[in-house]
Biotite code that builds the C-alpha atoms (Angstrom):
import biotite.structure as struc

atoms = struc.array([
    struc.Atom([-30.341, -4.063, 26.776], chain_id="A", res_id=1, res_name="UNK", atom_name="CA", element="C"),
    struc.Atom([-30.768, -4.280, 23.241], chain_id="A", res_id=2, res_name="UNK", atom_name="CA", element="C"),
    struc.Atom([-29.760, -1.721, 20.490], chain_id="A", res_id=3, res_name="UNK", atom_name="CA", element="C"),
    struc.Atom([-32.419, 1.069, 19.957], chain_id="A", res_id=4, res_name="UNK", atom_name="CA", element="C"),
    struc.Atom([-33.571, 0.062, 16.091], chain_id="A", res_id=5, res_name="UNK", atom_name="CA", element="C"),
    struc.Atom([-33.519, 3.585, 14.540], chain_id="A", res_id=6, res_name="UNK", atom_name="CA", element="C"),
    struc.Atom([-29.671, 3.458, 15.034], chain_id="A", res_id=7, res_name="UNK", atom_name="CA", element="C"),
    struc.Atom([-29.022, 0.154, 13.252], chain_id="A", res_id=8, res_name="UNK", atom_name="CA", element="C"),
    struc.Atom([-28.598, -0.123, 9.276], chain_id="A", res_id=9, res_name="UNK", atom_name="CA", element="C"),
    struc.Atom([-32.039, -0.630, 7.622], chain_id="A", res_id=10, res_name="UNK", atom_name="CA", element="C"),
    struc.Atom([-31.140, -3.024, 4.623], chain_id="A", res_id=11, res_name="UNK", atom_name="CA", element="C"),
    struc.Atom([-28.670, -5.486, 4.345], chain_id="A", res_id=12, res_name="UNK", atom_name="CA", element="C"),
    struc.Atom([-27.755, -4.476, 1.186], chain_id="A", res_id=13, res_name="UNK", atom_name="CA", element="C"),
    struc.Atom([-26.649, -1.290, 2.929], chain_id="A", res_id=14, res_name="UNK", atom_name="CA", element="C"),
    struc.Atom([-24.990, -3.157, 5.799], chain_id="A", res_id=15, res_name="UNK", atom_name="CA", element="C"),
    struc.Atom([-22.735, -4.958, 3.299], chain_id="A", res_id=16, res_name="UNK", atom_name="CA", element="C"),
    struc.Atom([-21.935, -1.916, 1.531], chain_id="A", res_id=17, res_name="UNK", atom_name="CA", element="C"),
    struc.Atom([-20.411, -0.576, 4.984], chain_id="A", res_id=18, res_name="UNK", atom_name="CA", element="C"),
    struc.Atom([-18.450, -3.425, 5.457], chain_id="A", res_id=19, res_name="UNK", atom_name="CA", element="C"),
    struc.Atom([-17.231, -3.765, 2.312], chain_id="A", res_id=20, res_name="UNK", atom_name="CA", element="C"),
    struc.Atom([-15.981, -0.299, 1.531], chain_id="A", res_id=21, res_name="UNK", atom_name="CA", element="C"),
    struc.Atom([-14.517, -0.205, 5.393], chain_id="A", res_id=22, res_name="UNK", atom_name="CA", element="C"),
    struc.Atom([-12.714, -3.802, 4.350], chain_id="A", res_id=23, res_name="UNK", atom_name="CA", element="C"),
    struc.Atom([-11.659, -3.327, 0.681], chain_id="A", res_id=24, res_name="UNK", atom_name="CA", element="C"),
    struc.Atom([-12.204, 0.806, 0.228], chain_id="A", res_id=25, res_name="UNK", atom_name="CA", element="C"),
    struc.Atom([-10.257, 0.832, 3.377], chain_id="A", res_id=26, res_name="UNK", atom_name="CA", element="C"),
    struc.Atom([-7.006, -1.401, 1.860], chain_id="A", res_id=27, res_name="UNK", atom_name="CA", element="C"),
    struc.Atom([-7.179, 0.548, -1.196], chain_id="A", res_id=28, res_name="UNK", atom_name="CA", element="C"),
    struc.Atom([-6.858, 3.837, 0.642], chain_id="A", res_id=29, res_name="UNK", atom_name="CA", element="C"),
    struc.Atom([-4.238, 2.861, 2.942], chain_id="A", res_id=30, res_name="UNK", atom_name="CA", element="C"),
    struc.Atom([-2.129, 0.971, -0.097], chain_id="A", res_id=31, res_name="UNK", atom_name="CA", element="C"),
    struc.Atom([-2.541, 3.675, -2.338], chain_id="A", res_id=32, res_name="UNK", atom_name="CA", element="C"),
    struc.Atom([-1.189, 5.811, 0.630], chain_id="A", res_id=33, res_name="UNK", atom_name="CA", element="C"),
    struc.Atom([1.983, 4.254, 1.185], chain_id="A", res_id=34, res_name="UNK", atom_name="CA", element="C"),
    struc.Atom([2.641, 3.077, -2.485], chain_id="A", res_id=35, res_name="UNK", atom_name="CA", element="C"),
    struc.Atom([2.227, 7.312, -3.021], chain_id="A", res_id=36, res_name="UNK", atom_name="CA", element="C"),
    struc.Atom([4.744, 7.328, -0.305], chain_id="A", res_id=37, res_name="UNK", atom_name="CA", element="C"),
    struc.Atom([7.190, 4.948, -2.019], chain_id="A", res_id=38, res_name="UNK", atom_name="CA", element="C"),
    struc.Atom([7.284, 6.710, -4.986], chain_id="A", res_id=39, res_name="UNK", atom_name="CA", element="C"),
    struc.Atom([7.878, 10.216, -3.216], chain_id="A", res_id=40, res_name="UNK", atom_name="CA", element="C"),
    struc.Atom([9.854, 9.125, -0.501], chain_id="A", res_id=41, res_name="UNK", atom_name="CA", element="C"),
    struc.Atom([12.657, 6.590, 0.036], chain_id="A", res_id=42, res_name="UNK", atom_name="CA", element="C"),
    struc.Atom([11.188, 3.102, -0.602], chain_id="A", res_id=43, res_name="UNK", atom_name="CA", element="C"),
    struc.Atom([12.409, 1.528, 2.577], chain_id="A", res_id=44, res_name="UNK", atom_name="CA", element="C"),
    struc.Atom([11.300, 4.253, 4.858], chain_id="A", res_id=45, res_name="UNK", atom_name="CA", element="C"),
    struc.Atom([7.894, 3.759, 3.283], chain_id="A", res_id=46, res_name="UNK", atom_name="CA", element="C"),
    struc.Atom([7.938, 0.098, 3.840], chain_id="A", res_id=47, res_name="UNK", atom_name="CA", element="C"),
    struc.Atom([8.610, 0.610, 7.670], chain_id="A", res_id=48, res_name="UNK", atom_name="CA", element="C"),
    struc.Atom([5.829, 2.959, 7.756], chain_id="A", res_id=49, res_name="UNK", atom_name="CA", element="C"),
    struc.Atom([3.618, 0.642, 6.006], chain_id="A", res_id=50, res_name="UNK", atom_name="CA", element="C"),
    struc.Atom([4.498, -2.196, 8.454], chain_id="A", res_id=51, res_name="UNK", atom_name="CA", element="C"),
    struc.Atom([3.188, -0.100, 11.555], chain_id="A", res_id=52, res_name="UNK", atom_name="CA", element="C"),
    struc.Atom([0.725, 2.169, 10.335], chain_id="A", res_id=53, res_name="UNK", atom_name="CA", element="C"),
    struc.Atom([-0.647, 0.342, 7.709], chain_id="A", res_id=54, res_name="UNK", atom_name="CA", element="C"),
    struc.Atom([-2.920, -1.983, 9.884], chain_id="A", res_id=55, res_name="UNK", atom_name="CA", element="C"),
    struc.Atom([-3.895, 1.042, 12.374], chain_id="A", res_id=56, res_name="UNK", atom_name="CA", element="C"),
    struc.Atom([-5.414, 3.112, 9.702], chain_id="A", res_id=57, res_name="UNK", atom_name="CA", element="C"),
    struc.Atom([-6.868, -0.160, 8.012], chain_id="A", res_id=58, res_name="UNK", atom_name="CA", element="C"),
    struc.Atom([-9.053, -0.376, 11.007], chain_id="A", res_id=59, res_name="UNK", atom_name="CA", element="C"),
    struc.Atom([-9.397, 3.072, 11.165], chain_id="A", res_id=60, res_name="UNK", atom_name="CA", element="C"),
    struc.Atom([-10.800, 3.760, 7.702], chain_id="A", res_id=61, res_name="UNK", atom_name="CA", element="C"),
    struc.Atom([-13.048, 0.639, 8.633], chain_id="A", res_id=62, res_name="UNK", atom_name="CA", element="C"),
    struc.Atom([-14.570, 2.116, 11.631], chain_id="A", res_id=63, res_name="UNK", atom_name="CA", element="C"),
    struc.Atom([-15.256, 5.191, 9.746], chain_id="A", res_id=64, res_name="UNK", atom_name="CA", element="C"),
    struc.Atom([-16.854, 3.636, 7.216], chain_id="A", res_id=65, res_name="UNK", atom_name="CA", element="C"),
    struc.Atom([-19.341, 2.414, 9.603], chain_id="A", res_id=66, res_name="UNK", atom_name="CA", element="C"),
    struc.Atom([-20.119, 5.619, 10.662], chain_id="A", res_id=67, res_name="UNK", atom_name="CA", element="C"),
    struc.Atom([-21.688, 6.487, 7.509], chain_id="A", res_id=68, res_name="UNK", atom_name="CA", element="C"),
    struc.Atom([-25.275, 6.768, 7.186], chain_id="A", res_id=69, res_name="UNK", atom_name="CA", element="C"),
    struc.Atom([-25.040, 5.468, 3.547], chain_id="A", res_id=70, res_name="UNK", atom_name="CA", element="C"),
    struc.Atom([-22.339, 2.989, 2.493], chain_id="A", res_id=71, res_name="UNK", atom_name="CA", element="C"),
    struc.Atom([-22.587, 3.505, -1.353], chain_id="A", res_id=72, res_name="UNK", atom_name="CA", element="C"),
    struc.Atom([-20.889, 7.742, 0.157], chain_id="A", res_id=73, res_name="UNK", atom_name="CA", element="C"),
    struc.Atom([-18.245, 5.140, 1.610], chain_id="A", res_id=74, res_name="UNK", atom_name="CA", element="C"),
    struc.Atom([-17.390, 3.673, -1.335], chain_id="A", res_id=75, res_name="UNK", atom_name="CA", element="C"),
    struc.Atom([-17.820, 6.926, -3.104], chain_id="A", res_id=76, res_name="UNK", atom_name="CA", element="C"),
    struc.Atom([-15.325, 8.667, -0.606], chain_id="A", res_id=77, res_name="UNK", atom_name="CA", element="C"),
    struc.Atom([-13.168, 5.883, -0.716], chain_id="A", res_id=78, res_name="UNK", atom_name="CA", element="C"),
    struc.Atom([-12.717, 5.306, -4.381], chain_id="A", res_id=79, res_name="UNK", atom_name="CA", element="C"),
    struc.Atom([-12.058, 9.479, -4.947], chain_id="A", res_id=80, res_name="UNK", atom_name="CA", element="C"),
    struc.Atom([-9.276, 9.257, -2.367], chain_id="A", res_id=81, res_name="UNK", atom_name="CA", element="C"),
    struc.Atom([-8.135, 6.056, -3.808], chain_id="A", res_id=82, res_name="UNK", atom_name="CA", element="C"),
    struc.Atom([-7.663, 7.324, -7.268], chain_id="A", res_id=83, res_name="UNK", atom_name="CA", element="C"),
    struc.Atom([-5.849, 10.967, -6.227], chain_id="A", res_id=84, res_name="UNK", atom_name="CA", element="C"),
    struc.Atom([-3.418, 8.495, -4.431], chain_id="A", res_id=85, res_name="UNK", atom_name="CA", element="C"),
    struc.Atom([-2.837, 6.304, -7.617], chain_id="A", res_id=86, res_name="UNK", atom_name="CA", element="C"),
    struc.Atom([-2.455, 9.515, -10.053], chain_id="A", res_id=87, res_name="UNK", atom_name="CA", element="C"),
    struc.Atom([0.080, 10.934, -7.869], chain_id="A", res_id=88, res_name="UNK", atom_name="CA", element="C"),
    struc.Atom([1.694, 7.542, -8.123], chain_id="A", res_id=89, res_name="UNK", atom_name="CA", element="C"),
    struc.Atom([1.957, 7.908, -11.854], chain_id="A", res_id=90, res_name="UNK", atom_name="CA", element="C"),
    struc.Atom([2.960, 11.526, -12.034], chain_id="A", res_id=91, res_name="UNK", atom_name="CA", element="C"),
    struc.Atom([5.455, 10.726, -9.787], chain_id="A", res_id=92, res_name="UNK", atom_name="CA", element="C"),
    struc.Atom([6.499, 7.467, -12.038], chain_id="A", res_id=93, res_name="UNK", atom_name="CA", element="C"),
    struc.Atom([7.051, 10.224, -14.284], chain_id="A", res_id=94, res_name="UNK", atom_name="CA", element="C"),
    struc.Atom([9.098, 12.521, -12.603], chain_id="A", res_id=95, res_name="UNK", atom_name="CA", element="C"),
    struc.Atom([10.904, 9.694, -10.958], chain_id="A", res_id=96, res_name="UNK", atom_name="CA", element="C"),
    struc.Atom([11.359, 6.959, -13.098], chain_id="A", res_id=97, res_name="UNK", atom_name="CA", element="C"),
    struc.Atom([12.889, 3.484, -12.079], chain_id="A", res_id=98, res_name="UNK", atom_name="CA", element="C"),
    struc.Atom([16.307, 3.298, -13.410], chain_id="A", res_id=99, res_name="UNK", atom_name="CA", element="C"),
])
């Protein structure tokens, strides 16, 4: 039976804006996550984490871009969340710095 057409993506322009923000929004979240983590927490701990979580939420922040009606609030979403994550990374470069 095939899909009922008012539930499949009207443009392609819109389907590729899905993907892409679940693909590379989706990495950026999940590394700017764990890199957050490193810099907070101890850097091996956060390494471990990243090894087994890491891919799980990868495809998780992919599916849920899909579920979007409009990729472009994806990438939107994605790109907010990814940016928190990489100035808490450098306020905590400050309070921690490498030594």
């Amino acid at each position: 039976m095939p899909a009922n057409k008012k539930y499949l993506t009207n443009t392609p322009l819109q389907a590729f804006a899905k993907i892409s923000a679940g693909f590379v929004g989706g990495y950026m979240v999940t590394e700017g996550l764990h890199l957050t983590m490193a810099v907070f927490f101890d850097l091996a701990n956060a390494v471990m984490t990243l090894r087994y979580l890491g891919f799980v939420m990868w495809v998780g922040l992919m599916i849920v871009a899909l579920l979007f009606k409009n990729g472009w609030k994806a990438w939107l979403l994605y790109l907010i969340i990814s940016l928190i994550f990489y100035g808490l990374i450098s306020y905590g470069k400050i309070l921690y710095p490498i030594t």
